[in-house]
VEXFI-660886 format. One line per 3 residues: their letters; for each residue x, y, z of N, C-alpha, C, O. Coordinates in nm, 3 decimals. Layout:
N
A = X,Y,Z,X,Y,Z,X,Y,Z,X,Y,Z | ...
//
This chain:
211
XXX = 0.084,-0.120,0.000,0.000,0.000,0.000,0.088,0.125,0.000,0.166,0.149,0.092 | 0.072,0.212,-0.114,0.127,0.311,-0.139,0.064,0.452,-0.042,-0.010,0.537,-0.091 | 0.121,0.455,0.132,-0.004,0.572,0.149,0.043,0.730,0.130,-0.015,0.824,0.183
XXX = 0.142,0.739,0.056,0.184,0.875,0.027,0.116,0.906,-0.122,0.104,1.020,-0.166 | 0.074,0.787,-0.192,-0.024,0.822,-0.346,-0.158,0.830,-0.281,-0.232,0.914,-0.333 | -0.225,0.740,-0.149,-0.366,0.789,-0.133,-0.378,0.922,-0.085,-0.455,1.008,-0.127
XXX = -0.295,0.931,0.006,-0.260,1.041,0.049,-0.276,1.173,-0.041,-0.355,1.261,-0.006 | -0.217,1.183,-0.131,-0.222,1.274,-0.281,-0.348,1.299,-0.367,-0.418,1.390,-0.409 | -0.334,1.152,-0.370,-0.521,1.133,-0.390,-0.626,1.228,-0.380,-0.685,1.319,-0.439
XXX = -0.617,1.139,-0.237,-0.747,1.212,-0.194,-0.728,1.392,-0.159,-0.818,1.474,-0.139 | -0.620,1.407,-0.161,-0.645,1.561,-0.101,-0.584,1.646,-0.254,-0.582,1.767,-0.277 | -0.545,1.545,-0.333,-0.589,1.604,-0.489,-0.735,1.596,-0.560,-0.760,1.662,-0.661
XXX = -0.808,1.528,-0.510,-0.928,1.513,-0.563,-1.025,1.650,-0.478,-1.132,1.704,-0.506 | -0.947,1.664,-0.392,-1.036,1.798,-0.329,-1.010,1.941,-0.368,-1.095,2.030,-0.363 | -0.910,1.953,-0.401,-0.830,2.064,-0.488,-0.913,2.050,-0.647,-0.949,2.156,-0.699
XXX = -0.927,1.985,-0.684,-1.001,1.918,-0.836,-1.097,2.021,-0.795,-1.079,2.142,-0.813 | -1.234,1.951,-0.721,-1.339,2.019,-0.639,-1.363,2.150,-0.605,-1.467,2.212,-0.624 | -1.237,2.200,-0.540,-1.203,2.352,-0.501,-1.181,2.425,-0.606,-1.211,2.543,-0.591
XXX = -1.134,2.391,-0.721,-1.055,2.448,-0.829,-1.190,2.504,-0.930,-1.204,2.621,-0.968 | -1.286,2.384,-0.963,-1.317,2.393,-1.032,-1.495,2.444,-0.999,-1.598,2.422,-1.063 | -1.463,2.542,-0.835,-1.593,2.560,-0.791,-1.539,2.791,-0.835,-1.601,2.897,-0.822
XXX = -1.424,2.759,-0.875,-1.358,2.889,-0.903,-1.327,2.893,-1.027,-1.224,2.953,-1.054 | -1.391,2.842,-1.120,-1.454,2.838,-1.293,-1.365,2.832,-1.365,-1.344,2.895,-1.469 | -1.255,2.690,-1.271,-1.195,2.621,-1.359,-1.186,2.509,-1.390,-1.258,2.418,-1.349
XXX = -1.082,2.499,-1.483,-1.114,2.321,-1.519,-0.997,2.239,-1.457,-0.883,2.285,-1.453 | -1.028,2.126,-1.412,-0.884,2.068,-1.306,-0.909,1.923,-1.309,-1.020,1.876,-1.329 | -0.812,1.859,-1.290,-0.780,1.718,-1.304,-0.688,1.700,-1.183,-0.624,1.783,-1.119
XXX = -0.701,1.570,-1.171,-0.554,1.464,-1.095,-0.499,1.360,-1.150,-0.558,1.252,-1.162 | -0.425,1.373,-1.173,-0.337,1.236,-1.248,-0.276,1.170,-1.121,-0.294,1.234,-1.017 | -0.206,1.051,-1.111,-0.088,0.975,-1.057,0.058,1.037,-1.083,0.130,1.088,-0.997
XXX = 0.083,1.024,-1.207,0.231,1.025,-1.285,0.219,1.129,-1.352,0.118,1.181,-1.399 | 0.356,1.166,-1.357,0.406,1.260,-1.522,0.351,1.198,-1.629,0.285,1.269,-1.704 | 0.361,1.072,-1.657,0.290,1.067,-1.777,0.169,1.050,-1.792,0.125,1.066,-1.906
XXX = 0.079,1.014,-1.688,-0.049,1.063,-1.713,-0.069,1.192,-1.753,-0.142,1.211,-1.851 | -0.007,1.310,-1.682,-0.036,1.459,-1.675,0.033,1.493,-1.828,0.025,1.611,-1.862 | 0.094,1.407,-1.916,0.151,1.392,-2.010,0.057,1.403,-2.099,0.047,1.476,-2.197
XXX = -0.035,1.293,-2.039,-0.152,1.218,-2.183,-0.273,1.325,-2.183,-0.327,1.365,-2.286 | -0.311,1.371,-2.031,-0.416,1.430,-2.038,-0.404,1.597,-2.074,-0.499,1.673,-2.057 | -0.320,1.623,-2.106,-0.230,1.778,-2.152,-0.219,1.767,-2.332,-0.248,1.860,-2.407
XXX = -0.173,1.640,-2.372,-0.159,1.644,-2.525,-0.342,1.616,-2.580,-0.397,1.665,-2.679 | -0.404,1.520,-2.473,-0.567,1.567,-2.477,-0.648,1.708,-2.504,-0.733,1.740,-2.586 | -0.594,1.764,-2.416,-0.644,1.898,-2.426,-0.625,2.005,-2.498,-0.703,2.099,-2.512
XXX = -0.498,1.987,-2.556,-0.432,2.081,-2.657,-0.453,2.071,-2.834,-0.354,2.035,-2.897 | -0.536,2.092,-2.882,-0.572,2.093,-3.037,-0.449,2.082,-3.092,-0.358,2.153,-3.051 | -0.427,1.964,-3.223,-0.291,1.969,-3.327,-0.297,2.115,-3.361,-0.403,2.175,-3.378
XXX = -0.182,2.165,-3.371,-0.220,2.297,-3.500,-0.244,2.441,-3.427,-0.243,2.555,-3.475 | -0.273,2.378,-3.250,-0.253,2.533,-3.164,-0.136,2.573,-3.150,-0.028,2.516,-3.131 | -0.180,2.714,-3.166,-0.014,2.841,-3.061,0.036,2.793,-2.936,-0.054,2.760,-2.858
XXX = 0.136,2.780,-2.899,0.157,2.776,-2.752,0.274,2.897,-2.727,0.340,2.946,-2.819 | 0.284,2.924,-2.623,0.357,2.979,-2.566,0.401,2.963,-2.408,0.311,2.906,-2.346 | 0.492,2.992,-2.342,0.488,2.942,-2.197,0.616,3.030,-2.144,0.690,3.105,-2.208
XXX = 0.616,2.990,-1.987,0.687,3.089,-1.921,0.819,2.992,-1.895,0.846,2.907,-1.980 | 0.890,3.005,-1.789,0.998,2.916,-1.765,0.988,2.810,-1.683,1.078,2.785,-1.604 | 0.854,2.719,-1.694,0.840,2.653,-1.607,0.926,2.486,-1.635,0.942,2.416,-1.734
XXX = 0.970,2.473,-1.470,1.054,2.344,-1.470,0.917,2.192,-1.486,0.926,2.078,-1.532 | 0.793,2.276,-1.418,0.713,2.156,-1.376,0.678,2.085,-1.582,0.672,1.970,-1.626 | 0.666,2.202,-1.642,0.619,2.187,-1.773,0.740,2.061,-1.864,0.710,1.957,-1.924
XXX = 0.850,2.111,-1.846,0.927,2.044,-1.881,0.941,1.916,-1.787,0.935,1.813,-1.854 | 0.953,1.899,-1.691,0.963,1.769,-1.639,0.869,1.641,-1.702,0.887,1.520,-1.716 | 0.780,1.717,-1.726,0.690,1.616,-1.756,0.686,1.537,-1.893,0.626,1.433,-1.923
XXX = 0.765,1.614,-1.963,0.764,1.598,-2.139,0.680,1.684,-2.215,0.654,1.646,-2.329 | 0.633,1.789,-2.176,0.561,1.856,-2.245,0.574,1.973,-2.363,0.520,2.028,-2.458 | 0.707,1.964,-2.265,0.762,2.149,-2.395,0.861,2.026,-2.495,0.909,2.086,-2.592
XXX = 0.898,1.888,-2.494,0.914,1.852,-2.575,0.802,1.810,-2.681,0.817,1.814,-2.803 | 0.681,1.767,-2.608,0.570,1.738,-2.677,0.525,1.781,-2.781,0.464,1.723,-2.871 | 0.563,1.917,-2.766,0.480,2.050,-2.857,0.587,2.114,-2.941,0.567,2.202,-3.024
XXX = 0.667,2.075,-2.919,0.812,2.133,-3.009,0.790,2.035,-3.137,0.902,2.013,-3.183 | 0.721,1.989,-3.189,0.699,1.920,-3.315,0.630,2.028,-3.433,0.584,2.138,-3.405 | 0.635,1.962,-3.589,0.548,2.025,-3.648,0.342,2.031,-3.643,0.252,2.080,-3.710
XXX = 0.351,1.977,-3.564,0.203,1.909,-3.518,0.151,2.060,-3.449,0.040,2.111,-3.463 | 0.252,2.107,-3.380,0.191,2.254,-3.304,0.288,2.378,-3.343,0.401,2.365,-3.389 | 0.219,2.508,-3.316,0.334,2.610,-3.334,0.364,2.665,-3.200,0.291,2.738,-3.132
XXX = 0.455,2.630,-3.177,0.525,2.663,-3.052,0.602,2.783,-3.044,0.696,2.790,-3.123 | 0.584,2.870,-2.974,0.667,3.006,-2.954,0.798,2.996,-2.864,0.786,3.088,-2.783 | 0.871,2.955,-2.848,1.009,2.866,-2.764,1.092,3.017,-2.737,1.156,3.063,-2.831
XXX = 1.090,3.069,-2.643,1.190,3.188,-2.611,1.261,3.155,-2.624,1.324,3.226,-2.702 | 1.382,2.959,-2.553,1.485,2.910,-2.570,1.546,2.913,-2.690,1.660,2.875,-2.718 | 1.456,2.963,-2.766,1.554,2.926,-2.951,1.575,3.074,-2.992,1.582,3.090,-3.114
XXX = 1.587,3.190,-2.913,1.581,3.342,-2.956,1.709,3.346,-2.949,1.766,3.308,-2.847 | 1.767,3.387,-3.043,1.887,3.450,-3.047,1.937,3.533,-3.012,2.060,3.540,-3.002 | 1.833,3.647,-2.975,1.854,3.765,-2.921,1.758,3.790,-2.818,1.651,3.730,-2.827
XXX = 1.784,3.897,-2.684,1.688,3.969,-2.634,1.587,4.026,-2.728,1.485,3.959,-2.713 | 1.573,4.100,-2.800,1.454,4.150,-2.912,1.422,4.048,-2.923,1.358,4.001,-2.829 | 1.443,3.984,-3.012,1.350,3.823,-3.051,1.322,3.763,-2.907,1.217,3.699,-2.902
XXX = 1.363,3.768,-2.839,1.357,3.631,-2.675,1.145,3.750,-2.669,1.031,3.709,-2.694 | 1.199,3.894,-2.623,1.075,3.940,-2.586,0.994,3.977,-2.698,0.900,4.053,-2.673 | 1.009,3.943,-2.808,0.865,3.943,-2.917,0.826,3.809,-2.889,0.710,3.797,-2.849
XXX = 0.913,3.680,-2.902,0.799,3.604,-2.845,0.721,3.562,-2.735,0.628,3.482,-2.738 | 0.785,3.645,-2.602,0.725,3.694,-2.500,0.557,3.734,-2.575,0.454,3.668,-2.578 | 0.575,3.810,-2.605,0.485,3.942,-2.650,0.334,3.866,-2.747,0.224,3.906,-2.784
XXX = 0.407,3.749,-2.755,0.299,3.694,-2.890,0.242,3.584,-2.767,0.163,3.501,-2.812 | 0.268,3.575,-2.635,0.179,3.510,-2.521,0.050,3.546,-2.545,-0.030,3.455,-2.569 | -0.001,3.706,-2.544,-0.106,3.768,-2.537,-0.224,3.735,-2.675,-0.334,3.771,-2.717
XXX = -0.159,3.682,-2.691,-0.239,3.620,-2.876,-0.241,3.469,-2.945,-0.279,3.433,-3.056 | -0.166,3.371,-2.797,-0.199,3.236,-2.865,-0.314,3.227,-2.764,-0.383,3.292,-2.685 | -0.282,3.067,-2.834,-0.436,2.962,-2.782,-0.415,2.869,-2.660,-0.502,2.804,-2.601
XXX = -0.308,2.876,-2.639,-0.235,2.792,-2.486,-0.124,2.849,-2.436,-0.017,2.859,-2.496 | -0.147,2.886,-2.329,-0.003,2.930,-2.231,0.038,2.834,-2.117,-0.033,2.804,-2.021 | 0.132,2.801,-2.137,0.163,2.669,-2.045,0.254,2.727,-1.909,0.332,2.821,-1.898
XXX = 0.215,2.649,-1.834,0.366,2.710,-1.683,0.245,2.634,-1.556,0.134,2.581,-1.568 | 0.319,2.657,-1.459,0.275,2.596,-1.311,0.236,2.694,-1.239,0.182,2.792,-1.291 | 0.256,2.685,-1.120,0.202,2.779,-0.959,0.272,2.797,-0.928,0.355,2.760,-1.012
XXX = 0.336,2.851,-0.821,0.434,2.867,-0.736,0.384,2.805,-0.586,0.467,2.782,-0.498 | 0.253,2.783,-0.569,0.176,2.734,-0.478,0.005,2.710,-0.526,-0.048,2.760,-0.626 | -0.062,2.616,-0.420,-0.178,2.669,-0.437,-0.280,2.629,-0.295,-0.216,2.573,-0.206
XXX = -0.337,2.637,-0.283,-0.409,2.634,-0.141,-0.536,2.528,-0.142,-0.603,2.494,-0.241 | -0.549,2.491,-0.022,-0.655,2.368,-0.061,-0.784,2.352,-0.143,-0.832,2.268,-0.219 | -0.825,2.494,-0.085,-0.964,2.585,-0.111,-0.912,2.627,-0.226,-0.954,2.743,-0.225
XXX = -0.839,2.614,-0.344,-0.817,2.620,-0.479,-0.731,2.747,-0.536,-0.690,2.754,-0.652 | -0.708,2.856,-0.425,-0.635,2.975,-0.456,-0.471,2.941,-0.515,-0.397,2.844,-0.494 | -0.460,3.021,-0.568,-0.340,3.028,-0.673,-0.238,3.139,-0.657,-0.255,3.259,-0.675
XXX = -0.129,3.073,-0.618,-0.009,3.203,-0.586,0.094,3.208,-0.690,0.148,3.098,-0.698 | 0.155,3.315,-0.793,0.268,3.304,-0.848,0.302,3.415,-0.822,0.234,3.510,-0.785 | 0.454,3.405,-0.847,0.561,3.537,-0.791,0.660,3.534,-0.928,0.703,3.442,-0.996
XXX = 0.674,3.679,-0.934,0.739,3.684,-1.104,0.820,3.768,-1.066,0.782,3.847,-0.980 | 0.958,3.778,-1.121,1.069,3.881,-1.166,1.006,3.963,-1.242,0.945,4.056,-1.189 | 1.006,3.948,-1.395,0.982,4.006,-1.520,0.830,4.032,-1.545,0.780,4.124,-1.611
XXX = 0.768,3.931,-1.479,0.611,3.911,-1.488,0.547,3.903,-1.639,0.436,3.948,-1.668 | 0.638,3.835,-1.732,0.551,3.786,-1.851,0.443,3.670,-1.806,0.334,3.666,-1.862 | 0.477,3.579,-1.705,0.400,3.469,-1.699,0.291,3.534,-1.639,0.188,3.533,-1.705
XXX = 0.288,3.617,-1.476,0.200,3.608,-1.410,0.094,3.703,-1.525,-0.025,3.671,-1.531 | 0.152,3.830,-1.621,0.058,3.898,-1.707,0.026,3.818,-1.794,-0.086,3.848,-1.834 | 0.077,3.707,-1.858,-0.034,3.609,-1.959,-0.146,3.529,-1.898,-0.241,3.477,-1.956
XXX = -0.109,3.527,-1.740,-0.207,3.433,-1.636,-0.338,3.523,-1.644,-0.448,3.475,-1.672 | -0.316,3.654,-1.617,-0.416,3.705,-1.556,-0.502,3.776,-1.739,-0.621,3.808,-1.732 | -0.446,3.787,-1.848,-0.542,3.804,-1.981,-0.431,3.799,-2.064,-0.311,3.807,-2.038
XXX = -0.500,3.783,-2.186,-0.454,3.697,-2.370,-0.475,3.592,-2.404,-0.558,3.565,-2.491 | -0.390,3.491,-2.330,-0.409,3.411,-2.399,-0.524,3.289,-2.392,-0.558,3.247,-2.281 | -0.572,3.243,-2.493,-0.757,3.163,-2.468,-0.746,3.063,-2.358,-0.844,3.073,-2.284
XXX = -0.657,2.963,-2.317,-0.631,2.917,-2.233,-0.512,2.906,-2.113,-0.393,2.939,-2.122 | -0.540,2.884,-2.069,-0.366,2.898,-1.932,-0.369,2.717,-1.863,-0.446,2.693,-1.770 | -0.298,2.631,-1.908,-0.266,2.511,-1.864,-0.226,2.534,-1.758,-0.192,2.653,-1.754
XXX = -0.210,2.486,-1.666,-0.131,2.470,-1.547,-0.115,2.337,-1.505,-0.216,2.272,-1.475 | 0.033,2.271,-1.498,0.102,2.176,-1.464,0.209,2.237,-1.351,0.310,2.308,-1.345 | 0.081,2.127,-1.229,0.128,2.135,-1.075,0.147,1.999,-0.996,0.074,1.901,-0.978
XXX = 0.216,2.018,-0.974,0.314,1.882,-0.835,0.235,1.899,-0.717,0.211,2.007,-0.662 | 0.195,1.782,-0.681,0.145,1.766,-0.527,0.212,1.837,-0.450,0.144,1.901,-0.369 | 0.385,1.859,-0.444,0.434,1.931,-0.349,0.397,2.033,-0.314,0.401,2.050,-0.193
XXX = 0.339,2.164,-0.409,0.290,2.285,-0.435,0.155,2.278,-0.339,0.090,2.373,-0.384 | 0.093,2.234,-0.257,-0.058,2.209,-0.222,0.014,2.255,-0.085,0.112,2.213,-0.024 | -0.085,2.369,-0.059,-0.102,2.400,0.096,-0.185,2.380,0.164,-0.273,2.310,0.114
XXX = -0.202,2.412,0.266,-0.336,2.452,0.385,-0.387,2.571,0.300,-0.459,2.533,0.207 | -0.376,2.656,0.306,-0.475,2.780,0.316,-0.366,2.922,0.267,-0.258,2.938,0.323 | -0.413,3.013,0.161,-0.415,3.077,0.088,-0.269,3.130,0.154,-0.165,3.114,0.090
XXX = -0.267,3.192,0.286,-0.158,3.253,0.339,-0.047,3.145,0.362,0.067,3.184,0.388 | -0.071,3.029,0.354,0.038,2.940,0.335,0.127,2.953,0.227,0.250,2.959,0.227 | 0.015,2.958,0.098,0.053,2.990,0.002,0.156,3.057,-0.056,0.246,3.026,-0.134
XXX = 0.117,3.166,0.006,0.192,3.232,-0.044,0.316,3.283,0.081,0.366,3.395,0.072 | 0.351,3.196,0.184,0.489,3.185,0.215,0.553,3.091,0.157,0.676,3.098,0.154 | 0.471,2.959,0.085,0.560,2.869,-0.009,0.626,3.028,-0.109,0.740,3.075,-0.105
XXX = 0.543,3.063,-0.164,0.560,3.105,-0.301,0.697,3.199,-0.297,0.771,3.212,-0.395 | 0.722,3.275,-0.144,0.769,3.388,-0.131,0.914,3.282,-0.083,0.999,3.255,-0.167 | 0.923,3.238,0.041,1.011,3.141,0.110,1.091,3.003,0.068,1.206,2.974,0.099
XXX = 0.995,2.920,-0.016,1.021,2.822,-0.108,1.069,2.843,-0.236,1.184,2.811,-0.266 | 0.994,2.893,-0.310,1.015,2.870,-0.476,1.078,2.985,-0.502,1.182,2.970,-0.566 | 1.043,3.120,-0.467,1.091,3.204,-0.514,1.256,3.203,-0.477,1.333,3.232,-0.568
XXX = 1.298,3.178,-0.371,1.460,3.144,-0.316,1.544,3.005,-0.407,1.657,2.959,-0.396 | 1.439,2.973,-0.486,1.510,2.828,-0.514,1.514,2.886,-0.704,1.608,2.861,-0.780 | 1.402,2.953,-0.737,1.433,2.982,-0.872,1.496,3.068,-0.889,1.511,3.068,-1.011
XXX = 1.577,3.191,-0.829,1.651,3.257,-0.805,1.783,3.252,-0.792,1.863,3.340,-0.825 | 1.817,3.102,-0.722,1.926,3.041,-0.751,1.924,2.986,-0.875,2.009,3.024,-0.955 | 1.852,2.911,-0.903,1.866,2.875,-1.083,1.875,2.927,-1.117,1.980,2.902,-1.176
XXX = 1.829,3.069,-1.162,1.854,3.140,-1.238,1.993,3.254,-1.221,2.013,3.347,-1.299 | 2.084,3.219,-1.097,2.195,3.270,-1.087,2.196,3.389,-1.029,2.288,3.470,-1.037 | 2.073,3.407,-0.956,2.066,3.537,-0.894,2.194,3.593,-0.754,2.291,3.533,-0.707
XXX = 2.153,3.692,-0.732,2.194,3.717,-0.633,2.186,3.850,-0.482,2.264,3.927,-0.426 | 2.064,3.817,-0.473,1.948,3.827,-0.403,2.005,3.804,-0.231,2.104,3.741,-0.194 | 1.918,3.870,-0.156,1.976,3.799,-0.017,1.877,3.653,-0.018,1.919,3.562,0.055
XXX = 1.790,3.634,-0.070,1.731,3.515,-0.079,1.815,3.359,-0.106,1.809,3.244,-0.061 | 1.893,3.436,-0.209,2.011,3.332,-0.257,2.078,3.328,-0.183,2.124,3.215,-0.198 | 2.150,3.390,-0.068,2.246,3.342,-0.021,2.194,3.306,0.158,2.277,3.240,0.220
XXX = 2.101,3.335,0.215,2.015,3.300,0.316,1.883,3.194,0.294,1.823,3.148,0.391 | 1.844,3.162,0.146,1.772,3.082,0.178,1.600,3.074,0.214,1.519,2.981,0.222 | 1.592,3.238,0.233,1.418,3.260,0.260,1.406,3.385,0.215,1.512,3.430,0.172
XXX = 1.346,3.432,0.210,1.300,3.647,0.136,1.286,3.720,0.257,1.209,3.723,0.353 | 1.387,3.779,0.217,1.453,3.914,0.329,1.329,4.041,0.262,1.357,4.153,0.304 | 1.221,4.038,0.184,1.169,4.164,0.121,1.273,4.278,0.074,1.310,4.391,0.105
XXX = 1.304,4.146,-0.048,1.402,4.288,-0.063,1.408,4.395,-0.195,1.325,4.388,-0.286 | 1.483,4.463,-0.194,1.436,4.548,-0.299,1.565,4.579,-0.423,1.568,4.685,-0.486 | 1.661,4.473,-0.440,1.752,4.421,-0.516,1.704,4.457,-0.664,1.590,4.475,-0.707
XXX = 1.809,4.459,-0.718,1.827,4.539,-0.889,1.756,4.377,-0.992,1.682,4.372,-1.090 | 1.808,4.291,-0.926,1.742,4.170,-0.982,1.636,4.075,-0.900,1.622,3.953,-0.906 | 1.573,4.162,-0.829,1.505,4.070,-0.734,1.391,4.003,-0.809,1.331,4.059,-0.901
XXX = 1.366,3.886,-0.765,1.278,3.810,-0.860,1.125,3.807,-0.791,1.034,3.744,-0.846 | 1.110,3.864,-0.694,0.967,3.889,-0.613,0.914,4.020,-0.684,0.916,4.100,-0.591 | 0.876,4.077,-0.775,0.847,4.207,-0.819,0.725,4.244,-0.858,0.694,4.363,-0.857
XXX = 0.621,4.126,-0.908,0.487,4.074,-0.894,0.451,3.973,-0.839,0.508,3.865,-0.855 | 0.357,3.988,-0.770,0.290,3.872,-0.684,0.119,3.854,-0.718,0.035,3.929,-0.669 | 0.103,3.799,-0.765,-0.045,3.703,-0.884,-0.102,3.664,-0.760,-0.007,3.612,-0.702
XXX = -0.232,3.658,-0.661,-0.316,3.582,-0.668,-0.446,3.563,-0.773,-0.534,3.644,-0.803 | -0.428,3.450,-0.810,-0.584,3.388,-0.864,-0.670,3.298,-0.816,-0.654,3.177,-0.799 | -0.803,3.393,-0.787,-0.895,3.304,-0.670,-1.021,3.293,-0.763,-1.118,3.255,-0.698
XXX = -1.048,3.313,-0.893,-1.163,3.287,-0.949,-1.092,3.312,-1.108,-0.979,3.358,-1.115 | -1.171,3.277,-1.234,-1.156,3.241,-1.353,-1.285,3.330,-1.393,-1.389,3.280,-1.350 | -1.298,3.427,-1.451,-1.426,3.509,-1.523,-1.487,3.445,-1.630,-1.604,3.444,-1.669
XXX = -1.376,3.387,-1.674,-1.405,3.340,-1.791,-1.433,3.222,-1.765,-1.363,3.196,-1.667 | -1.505,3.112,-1.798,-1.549,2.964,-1.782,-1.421,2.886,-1.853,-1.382,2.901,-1.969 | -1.369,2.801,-1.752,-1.252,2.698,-1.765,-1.143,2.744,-1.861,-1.080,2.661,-1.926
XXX = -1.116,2.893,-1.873,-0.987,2.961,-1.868,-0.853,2.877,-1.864,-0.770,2.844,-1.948 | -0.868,2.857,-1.740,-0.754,2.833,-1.660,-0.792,2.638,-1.663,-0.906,2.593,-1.672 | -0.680,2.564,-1.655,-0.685,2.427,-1.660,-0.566,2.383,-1.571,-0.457,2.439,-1.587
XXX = -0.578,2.308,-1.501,-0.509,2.298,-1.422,-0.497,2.063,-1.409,-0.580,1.972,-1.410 | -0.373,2.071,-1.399,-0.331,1.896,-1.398,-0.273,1.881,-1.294,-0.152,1.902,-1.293 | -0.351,1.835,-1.155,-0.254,1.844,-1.063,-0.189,1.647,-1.081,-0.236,1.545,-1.133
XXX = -0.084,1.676,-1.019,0.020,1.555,-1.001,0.108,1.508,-0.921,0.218,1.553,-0.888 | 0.036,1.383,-0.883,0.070,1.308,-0.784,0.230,1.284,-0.737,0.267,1.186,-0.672 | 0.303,1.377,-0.777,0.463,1.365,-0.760,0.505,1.521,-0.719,0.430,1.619,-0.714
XXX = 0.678,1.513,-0.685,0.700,1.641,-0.683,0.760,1.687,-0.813,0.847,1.629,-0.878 | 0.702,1.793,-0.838,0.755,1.898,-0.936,0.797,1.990,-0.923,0.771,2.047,-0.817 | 0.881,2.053,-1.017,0.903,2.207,-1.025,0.942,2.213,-0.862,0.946,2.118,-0.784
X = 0.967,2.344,-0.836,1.035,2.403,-0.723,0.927,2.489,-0.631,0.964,2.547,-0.530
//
């Protein structure tokens, strides 16, 4: 008996519930590759994508998924330049799928992301027709203000180091609030409702992902 998958389970199947009482659309998978199958499900051959820098997206196989001729993929990774990296930034606001994760999310279904640059959290909140979200069980809190000390304390200190920052976060480990030339806390996204009907899609997954 696996009780760290019922475990996930069941308190992913309530997040499903919560999620989708805030007019979205949400799933639970087991595996990456379920969240694999039910993501290339949802995505029409022949759609735009675009996406932010998410690790959870890639872990799963997905930004390889869509890197085919089957979809047109907007890949910042293949820009040669800053100008080109942020025009295809810019063409977020005009596809048909924007892909990326949470930085947290709360039981009761609230949604925390924290942005440097804030292309992701501004494609989250309008443009593009849908917003995927591929999320790791790890990401699941108690309650909204949990949330968003994962988002601030956790992820934001850990993608900051990936990305080579150098932040007092990076070198202590939690968010000093700081107000650094590269600080990567500079927008902070909650999303607690969807205006639009199933907008937002969300795959939660029974593993850890992303940071």
């Amino acid at each position: 008996m696996d009780v760290r998958k019922m475990r996930n389970e069941a308190l992913g199947q309530r997040v499903v519930k919560a999620l989708e009482s805030r007019n979205m659309e949400a799933y639970y998978t087991d595996t990456k590759e379920e969240a694999l199958k039910k993501a290339l499900e949802l995505i029409p051959k022949g759609s735009t994508i675009n996406m932010g820098g998410s690790a959870s997206v890639h872990e799963i196989g997905l930004t390889d998924a869509v890197s085919t001729d089957e979809y047109v993929f907007y890949d910042r990774d293949q820009a040669k330049t800053p100008e080109e990296k942020n025009e295809i930034a810019l063409k977020a606001f005009t596809c048909d799928w924007f892909l990326g994760s949470a930085n947290a999310i709360s039981e009761d279904g609230v949604i925390v992301n924290i942005d440097g640059n804030a292309n992701r959290v501004a494609a989250y909140a309008f443009g593009p027709k849908n917003v995927l979200l591929i999320v790791g069980m790890n990401k699941v809190v108690k309650t909204e203000e949990d949330a968003m000390h994962r988002a601030r304390n956790e992820a934001a200190p850990i993608n900051n180091q990936r990305f080579g920052g150098n932040n007092p976060c990076v070198k202590n480990g939690s968010c000093f609030d700081c107000k650094s030339a590269d600080c990567i806390c500079c927008q902070i996204m909650i999303t607690r409702f969807s205006r639009i009907p199933k907008r937002f899609k969300v795959i939660l997954v029974g593993e850890d992902l992303g940071f």
